[in-house]
N, C-alpha and C positions, 0 to 999 in steps of 0.2 A: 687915094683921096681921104681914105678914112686918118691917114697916119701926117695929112698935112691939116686936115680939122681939129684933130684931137689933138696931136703928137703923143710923139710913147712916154713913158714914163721913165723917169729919173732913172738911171743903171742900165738901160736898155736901149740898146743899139739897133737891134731889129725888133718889129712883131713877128708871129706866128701862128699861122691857120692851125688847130689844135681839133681834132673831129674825136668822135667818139667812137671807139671801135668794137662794135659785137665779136666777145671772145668764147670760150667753152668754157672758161670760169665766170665771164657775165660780159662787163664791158673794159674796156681801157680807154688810155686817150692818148693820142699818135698824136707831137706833132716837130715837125711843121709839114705840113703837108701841098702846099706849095708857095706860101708868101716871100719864102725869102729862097732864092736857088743861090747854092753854094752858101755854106756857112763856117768860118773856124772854129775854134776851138774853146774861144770867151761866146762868144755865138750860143753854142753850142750848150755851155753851163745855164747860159740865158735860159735857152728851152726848157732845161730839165727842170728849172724853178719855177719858172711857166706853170709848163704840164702839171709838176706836184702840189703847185696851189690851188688847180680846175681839180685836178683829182679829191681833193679835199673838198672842195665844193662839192663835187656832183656827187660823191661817193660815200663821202661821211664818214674817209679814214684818217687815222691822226698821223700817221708817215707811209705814206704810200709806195711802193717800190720803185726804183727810177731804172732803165736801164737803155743804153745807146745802140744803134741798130749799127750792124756793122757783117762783114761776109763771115765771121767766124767767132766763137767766142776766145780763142786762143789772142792774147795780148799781143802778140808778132803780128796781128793782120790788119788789116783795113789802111783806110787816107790818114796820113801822119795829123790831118787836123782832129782825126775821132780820136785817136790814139793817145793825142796829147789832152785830150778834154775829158779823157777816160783816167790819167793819170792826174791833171788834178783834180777831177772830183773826189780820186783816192784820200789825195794828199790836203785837199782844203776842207777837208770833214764837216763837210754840209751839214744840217740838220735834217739830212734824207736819205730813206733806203736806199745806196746804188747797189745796186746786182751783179753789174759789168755790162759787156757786151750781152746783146742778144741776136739771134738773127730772123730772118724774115718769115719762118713756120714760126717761132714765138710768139708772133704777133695775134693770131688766132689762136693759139693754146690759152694766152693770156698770162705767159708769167710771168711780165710785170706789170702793173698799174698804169705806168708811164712808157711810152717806147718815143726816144728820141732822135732825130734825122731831122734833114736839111729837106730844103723845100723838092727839090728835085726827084730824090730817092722815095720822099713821104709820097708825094702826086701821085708817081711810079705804081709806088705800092698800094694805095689807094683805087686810083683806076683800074688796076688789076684784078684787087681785089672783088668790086662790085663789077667785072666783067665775067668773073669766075662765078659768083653768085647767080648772074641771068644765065651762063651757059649751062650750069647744074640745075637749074629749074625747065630750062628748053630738053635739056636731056631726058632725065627724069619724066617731065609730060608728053613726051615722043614714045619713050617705052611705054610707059603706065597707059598708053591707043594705040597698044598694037593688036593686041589679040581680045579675044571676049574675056578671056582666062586673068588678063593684066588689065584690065577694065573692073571686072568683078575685084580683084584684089586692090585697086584703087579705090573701090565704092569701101571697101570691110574698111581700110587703113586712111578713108579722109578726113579721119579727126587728126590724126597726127602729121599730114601732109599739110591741112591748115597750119597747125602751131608749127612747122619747118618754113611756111612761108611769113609766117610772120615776125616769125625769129628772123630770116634775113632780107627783109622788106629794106629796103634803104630807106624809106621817107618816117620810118621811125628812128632813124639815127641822123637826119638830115639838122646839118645847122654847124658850119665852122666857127670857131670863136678864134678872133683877130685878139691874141692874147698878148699885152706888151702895151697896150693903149691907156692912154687918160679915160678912158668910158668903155664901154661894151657896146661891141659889133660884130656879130653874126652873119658869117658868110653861106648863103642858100643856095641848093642848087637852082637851077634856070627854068631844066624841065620840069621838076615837079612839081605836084598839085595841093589842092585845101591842106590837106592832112599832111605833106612836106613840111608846106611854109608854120601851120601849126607848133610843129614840130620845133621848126628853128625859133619859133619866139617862147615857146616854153625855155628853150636851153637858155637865152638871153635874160627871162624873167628867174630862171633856175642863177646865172650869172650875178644878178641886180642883188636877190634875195640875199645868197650868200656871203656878201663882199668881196669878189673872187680879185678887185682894181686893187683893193686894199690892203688884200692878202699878198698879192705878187708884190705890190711898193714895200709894202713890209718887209717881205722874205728879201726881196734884192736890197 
């Protein structure tokens, strides 16, 4: 709906859900994460220009790292579509970091800014992700009541059990940006509450502030 209101902008064939991803060096921004399944290779460059324009927004860097998600970083591997959108970002010398290939533990390390993939793989990884998150916190608070021993040691260590939950809290990273459009539209999750939806229209006002519309028409 959003892409037959607005339409995308000039050079661009698809949008791209673009979310922000808590890493160990801070944050990154993944996308597509699911608006467009299956993408090639022009596709593909699209994102990376995307991503590197929001990364400039949100992040306040002046070339941020760009790099394609793929099973291996070895140049023999992956879908002949990453492969080839790998070799012309080589060869069309952007005005942006590439890295290369990265693969899917990259994505939480954080080394690069950008991680780029098709809607299908980004979801994948996504979902996964904040599944891994609630299953390490169910775990995690299973041990910490079991014993009075592992009780007591949760009472000494819950300042730092707070800042772990609120490091991987999803409703503070909630807020997809439909990146490719004539305007700014933030995609929210469903379940979540006050301080989600908060969340997603800061990214949105974070979006407006920056000129993130202007930055991608430009860059493309």
């Amino acid at each position: 709906m959003s892409r037959f209101i607005l339409k995308t902008l000039p050079g661009i064939s698809r949008p791209a859900i673009a979310a922000v991803w808590p890493t160990m060096r801070g944050e990154s921004v993944v996308l597509d994460v699911g608006a467009t399944i299956g993408a090639d290779a022009s596709q593909l460059i699209e994102f990376a220009i995307m991503g590197e324009a929001m990364a400039r927004c949100l992040f306040g860097l002046e070339r941020p790292s760009v790099g394609l998600l793929n099973i291996g970083v070895e140049e023999v591997k992956g879908l002949e579509e990453v492969k080839e959108a790998a070799r012309l970002l080589r060869e069309m010398n952007l005005p942006m970091e590439y890295a290369g290939f990265v693969e899917g533990d990259d994505i939480a390390r954080g080394t690069v800014d950008v991680v780029v993939t098709e809607g299908f793989t980004g979801n994948i990884a996504l979902k996964t992700a904040e599944g891994t998150a609630k299953q390490i916190s169910i775990f995690l608070r299973q041990a910490l009541s079991r014993t009075l021993l592992s009780k007591l040691g949760a009472l000494l260590a819950r300042g730092a059990f707070d800042d772990l939950k609120e490091r991987l809290d999803p409703r503070k990273h909630n807020g997809g940006v439909f990146a490719g459009l004539n305007g700014i539209v933030v995609k929210s999750h469903g379940g979540t509450d006050a301080l989600g939806f908060a969340t997603a229209i800061d990214v949105a006002i974070e979006m407006v502030r920056n000129g993130l519309v202007a930055k991608i028409a430009e860059d493309v």
